[in-house]
N, C-alpha and C positions, 0 to 999 in steps of 0.2 A: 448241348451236344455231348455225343460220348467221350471226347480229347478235353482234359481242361484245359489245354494250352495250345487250341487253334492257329494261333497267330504264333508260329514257329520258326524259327530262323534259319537259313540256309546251310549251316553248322548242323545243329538240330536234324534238318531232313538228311544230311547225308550218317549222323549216325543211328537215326532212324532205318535206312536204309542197311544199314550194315547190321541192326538187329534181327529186320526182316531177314535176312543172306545167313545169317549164322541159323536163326531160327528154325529155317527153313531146312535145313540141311541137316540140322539134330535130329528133326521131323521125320526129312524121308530117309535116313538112317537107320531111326527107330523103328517104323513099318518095315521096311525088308526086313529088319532083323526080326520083327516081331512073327514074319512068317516062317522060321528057319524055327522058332520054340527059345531062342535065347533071349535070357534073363535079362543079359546088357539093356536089352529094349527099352526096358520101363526106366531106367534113366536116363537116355535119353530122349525119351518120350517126357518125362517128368522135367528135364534141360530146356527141352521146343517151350514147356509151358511155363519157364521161369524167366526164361528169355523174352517171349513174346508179351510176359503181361507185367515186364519191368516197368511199367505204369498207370497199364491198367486196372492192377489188383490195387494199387496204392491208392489210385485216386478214386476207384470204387468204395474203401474203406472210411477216406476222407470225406466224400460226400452224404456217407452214413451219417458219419460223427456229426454232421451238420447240420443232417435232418434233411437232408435230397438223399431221393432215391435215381440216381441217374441208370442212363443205360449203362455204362462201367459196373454198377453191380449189378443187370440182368446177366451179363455173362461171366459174372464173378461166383454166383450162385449155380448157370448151367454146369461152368468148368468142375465146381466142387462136389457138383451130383454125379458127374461123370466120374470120377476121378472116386468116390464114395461108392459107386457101384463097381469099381475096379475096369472102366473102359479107359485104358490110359491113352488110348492111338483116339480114340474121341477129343480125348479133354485135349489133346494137343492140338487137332485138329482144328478145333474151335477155339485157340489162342491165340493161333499164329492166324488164320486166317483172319479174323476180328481184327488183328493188328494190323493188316493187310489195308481192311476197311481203312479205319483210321487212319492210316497214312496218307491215304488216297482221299480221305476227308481232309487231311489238314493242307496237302497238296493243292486242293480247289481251294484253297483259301489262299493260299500263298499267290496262285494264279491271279487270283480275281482282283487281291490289291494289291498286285506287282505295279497297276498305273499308277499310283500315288510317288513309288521309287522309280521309274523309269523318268515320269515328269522331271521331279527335285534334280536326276543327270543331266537332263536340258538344261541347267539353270545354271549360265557358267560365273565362275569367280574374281573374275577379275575383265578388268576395262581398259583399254589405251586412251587414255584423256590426253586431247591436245590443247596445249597452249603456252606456255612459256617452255615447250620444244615439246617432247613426248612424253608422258610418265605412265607409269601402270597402277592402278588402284583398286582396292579390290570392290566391287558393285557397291560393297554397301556405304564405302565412302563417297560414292560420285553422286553428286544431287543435281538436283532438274535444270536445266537451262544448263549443263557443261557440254563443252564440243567431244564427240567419242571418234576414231577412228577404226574399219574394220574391212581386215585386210579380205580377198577373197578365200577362200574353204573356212572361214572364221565363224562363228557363232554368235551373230549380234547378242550382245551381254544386257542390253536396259531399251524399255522402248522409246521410241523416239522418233524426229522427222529429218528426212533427208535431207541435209542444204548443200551437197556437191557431191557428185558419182553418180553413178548410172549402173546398176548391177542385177541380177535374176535374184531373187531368194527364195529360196521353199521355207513354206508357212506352213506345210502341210500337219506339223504336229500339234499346230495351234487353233488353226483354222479350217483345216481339214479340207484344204484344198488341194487337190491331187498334184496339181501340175506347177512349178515354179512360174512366179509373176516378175515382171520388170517393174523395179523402181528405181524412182528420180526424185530430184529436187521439190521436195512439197510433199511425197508419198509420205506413209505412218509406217516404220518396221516395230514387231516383235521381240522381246527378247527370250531365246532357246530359238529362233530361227535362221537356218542355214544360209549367211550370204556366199552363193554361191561365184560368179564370175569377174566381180568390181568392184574397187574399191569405192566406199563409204564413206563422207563424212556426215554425222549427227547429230541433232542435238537432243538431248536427254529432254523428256515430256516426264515420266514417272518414276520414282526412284524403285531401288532394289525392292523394298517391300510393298509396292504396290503397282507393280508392273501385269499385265495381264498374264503373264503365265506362273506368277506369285497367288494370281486369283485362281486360278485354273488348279494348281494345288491345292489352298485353301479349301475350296469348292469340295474336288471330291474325297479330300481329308473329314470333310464335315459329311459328308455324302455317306460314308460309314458308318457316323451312328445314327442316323434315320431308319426308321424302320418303315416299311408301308404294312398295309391293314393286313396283308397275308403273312408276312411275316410275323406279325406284332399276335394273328391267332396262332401261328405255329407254336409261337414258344409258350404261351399259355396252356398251350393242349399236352404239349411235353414235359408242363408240370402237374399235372393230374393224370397221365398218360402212363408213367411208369409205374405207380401202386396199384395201380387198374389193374395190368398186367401182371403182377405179381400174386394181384389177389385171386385173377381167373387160372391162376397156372395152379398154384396149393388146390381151386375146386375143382380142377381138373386131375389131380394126382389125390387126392382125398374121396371124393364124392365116390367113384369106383372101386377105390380101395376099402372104404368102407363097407361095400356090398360084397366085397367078397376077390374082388380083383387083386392082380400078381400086383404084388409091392416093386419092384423090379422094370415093371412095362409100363408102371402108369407115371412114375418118378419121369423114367427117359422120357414118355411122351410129354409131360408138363417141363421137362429143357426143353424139348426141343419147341414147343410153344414160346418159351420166353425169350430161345434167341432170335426165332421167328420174328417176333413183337418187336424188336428192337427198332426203335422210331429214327436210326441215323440218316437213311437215304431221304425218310421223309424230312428231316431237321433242318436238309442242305437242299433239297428241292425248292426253296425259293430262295433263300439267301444269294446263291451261285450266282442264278438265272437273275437276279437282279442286279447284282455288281457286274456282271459281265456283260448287259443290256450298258448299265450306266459308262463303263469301259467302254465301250464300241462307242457312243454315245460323245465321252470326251476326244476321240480320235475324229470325229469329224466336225469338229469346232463346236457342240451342244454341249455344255454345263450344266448339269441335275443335280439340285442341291440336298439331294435326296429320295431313296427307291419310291415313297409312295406320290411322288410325282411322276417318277418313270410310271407306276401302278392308275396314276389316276387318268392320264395323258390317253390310255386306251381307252378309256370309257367315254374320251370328251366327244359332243354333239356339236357344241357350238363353238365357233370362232370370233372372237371378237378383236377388230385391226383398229388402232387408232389410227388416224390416216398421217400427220406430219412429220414427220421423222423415222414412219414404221412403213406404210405403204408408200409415200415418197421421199427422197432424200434427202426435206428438211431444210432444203437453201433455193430459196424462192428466187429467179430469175426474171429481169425484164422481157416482156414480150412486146410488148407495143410502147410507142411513144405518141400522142398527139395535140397539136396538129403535125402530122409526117414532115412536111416541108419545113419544119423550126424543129425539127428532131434534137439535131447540133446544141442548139442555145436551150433549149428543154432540160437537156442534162445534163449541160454546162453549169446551170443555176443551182439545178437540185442538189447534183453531189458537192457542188461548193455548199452548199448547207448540209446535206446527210453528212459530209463526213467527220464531221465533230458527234455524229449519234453513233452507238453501237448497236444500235436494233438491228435483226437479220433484212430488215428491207431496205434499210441506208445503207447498208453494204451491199449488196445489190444493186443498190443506184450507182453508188461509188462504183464498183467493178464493172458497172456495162460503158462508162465515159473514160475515153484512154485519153481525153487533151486535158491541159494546164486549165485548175481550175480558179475559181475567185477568193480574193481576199474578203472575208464576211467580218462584221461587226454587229458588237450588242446582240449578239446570238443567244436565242431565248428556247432551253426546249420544253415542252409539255407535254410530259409521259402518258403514252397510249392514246395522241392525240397527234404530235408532229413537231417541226420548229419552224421557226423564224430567225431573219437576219439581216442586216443590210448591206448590200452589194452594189457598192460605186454610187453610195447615198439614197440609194431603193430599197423599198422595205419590201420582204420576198417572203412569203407564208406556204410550206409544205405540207401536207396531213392527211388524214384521214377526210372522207365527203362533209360529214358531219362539224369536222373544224371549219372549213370554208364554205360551207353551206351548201355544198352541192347534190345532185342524186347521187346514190351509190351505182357502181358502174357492174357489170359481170367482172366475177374473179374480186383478187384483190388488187384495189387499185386506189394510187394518192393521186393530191393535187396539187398543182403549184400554180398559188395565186399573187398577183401581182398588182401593184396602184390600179391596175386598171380590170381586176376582176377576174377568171378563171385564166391562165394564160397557157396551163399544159393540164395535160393528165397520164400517168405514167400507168401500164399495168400490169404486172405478174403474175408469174406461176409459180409454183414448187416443181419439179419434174416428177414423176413417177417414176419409183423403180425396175429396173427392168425383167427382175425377179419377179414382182409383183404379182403382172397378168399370170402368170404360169403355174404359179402356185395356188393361186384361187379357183382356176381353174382342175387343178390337181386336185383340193380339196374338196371339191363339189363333186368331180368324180367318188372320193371316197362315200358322198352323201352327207358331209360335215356342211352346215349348215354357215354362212359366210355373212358377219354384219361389217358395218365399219360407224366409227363416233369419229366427229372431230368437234373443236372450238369454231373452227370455219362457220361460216354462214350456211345456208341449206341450198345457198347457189352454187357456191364450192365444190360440197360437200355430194351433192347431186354430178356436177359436169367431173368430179373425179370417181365415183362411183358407175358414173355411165360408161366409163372409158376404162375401167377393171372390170364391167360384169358384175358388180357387186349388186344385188337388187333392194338389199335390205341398208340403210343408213340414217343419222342421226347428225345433224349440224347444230353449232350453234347451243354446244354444252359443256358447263361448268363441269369439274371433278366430281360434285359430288352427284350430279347428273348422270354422268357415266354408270357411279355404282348402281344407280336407282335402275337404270338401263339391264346391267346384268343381272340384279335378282331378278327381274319379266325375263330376263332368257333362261335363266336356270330351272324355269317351270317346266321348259322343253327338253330338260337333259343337261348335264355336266358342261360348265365354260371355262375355255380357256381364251387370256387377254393379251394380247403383242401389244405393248407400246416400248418409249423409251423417256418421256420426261417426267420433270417432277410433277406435273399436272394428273401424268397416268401411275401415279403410286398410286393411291386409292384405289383404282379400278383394279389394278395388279395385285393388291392383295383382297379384294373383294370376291375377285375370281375363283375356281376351284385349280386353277392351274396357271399360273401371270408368267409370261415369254417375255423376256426383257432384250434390247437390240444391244449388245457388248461396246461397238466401237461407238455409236450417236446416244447410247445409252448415259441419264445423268445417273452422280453417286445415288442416288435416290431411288430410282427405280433399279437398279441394277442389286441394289441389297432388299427391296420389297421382294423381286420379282423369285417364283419358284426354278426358272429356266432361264437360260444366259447365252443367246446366239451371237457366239463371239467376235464373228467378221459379218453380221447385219446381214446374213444372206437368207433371205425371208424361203428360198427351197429347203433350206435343212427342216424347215418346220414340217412337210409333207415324210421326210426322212424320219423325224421324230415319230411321228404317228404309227409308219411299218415300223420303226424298232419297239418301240412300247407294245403294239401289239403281237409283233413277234415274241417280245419279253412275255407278256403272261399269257400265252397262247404255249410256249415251253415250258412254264410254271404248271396249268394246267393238266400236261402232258406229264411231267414229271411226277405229279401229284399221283394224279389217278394211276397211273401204271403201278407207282409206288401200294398205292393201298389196294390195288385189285389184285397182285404176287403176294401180297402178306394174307390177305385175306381168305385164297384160297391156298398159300401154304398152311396156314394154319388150321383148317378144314383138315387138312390131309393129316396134319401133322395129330390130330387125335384120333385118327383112325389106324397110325401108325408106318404112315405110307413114306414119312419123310426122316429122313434119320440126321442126326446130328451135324455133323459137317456141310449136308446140304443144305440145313438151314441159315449156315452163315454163308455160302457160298454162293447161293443165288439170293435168299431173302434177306441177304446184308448188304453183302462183299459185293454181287453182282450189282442189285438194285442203287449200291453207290455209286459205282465205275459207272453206272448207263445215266444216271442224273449229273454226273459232273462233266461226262463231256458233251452232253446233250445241253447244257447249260453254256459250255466254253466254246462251243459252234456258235453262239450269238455274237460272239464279238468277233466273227468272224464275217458278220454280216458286209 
């Protein structure tokens, strides 16, 4: 870009700003006076342009020495043709306004990674740790498993789970959920989230440096130096871009001068070509539009770990949902017990045996039996099969169909056998999310094309597929099955893959675009994945798709406008039609100001 020092500090802009103001005013000093015939004029006129390109001339000189010809020297050369021909109200003209540009460029930058520092102010310092009375610590000394306390208008400091109060908190910076939620006893809070009405107590799940809104930074900290494919041609074009120019402007002031044309008329027509040319509005016409796409983006709970995901996200066709943890909630629930009439003594026996197992469907058993259960002995388990135990000198076998020899039943469902042969059958479900149906539905509206894979059987996998709408599914597949699955969909167009376990790494970076669920999400998929849906709300995905195509549908828009006003100013401008100051004024100056707040409406979405 034309600024070597884009990323400028809020010091900086203000005396930025105070060069514009003096500049400016040298400027239009020097014009009135220059109409009255006084001399004073041209200093300062010669003042506006010493002022104005207090770093522009330097850093145009500097990029010589280097061997880049930036845009800093296309208007380091118009000013001195100007100023060479004796137009001094020109050469001012075209310093201070250029400067104008530039500040208004480095301003959209400042704009667009203000998220990164806005987040870090969320992230408070210190913690009330309760336990041998009150003390205060600062986050990064408090570790997981300490009790926090947080009074109401306080800023939960570390995330963690609720084990007493009852309070509203707005999430909305994190999660991007508009409205404050009530939580209790068992809820998950944030840290940078507002406990608004009640007192808290907590206990710490992730320390300071690995808390979700520590990720959230990380995230679009890293988010900035990703470039996507538009980007990544910009800045290449911008380096072959500017000796292009340089070279069509000399055979544009040579070629005619040679035949016989005014030395005089063909010079100023060959500036004002070059400040025409000046590639800055084109430069920021996508950088802007994509940091401010990815900004909106983190403001309602989406993590983009970079633009060419934002970029890719609008070309995707397909969807691909793992079903356990992504389309349903992941914690499979009893549904039926039988026989019904020994319900009671069913899952008496069972959870006195599950609950020595950690599998999510011992827990499950465990949690649907609220009475006193049995003392078991010689308890035997075998992984991805069931256990065994004896209860009151009875030998009791739980498992899968295939342990105790039975059929398998619709859903998933175990058995509990007993001296005397099958005595129970228990069966469950996952629930479905309640986001789920809506979103697929959304999706299909767009004409995004909807699969779902699970590990499930194809009985599963079918009665949860009938009951979303979903017509296209796959049961009853390994990892690397998955991937095998999204190269046959990628022959139809660009995929993108929602899961959340370690099983859906593969497929998530298999993908052209991997949506990882934040809160059911493991460490594994959550660092595969391209996209990070922070609070598992499977609607932000439909949100994502209008932003991303809002994003390069303004990229496009900025683009083209850009090169269609350069293209036929520069036309004009060898015919003579365009004079100096107007080429920085609308073919610079203006074409920036309309790309950078055309770009900062996105995150207004």
């Amino acid at each position: 870009m034309g600024c070597e020092c884009s990323s400028c500090s809020p010091e900086e802009g203000d005396k930025d700003i105070q060069v514009i103001a003096a500049s400016g005013a040298l400027l239009t000093a020097g014009i009135i006076l220059s109409f009255t015939g006084s001399v004073i004029s041209i200093p300062l006129l010669l003042a506006a342009v010493a002022a104005a390109g207090y770093r522009i001339f330097p850093a145009a000189i500097r990029s010589v020495l280097r061997g880049r010809f930036t845009v800093n020297f296309l208007i380091l050369i118009a000013v001195a043709g100007a100023l060479a021909l004796g137009d001094y109200t020109e050469a001012a003209l075209v310093t201070v306004l250029y400067n104008i540009a530039e500040y208004l460029e480095e301003y959209a930058h400042r704009r667009s990674h203000r998220s990164v520092e806005s987040l870090v102010r969320l992230r408070p310092r210190t913690a009330r740790v309760l336990g041998d009375g009150e003390k205060i610590f600062k986050v990064e000394e408090v570790t997981a498993g300490s009790i926090i306390g947080i009074k109401p208008g306080e800023t939960i400091p570390l995330d963690g789970t609720v084990i007493r109060g009852r309070s509203k908190v707005d999430q909305s910076n994190i999660t991007g959920e508009s409205l404050p939620i009530t939580v209790q006893e068992g809820s998950e809070v944030f840290a940078g989230t507002q406990n608004l009405d009640g007192y808290l107590e907590v206990r710490v799940i992730r320390e300071a440096d690995n808390t979700v809104l520590a990720g959230v930074i990380e995230t679009v900290k890293r988010a900035a130096t990703r470039r996507s494919r538009r980007e990544r041609f910009i800045e290449r074009f911008a380096s072959v871009y500017t000796p292009a120019v340089i070279a069509l402007a000399v055979l544009t002031a040579a070629v005619p001068i040679i035949m016989g044309g005014s030395i005089g008329t063909w010079v100023y027509r060959a500036l004002v070509l070059l400040v025409i040319s000046c590639p800055c509005a084109l430069l920021i016409s996508t950088p802007v539009a994509m940091v401010s796409g990815m900004t909106a983006a983190a403001r309602r709970g989406i993590l983009i770990k970079g633009s060419e995901f934002l970029e890719a996200m609008a070309s995707v066709r397909n969807i691909i949902f793992d079903k356990t943890g992504t389309l349903t909630e992941g914690s499979p629930r009893v549904t039926s017990v039988e026989p019904a009439e020994r319900r009671e003594e069913v899952l008496r026996i069972a959870a006195s045996l599950e609950r020595r197992s950690g599998h999510p469907i011992a827990e499950a058993i465990v949690d649907s039996y609220h009475g006193e259960t049995d003392e078991v002995s010689e308890f035997e388990s075998m992984p991805g099969k069931g256990v065994s135990g004896y209860i009151n000198g009875v030998k009791y076998t739980i498992g899968s169909p295939e342990l105790v020899g039975a059929s398998p039943g619709k859903g998933t469902t175990v058995y509990l056998q007993g001296p005397g042969g099958i005595a129970g059958r228990i069966t469950l479900a996952d629930k479905i999310r309640d986001s789920a149906s809506k979103t697929i539905s959304e999706l299909r509206d767009r004409g995004i094309r909807v699969m779902m894979l699970t590990g499930d059987s194809e009985e599963v996998a079918a009665e949860v597929a009938g009951e979303l709408g979903v017509e296209s599914y796959h049961g009853g597949l390994l990892p690397e099955d998955k991937m095998k699955v999204i190269d046959e969909v990628r022959k139809g167009g660009p995929v993108a893959m929602v899961g959340d376990g370690v099983n859906d790494a593969p497929a998530l970076a298999a993908a052209d675009v991997g949506i990882a669920m934040g809160v059911r999400g493991s460490d594994v998929a959550l660092e595969t994945a391209d996209i990070t849906l922070v609070e598992d709300d499977l609607e932000r995905i439909d949100e994502l798709m209008d932003l991303s195509r809002r994003t390069i549908r303004t990229v496009r828009i900025n683009t083209a406008l850009t090169v269609t006003v350069k293209l036929s100013l520069a036309v004009l401008s060898v015919s003579g039609s365009v004079p100096l100051w107007v080429a920085v004024a609308v073919g610079d100056m203006g074409l920036s100001l309309f790309v950078i707040v055309n770009s900062l409406l996105i995150a207004r979405y």
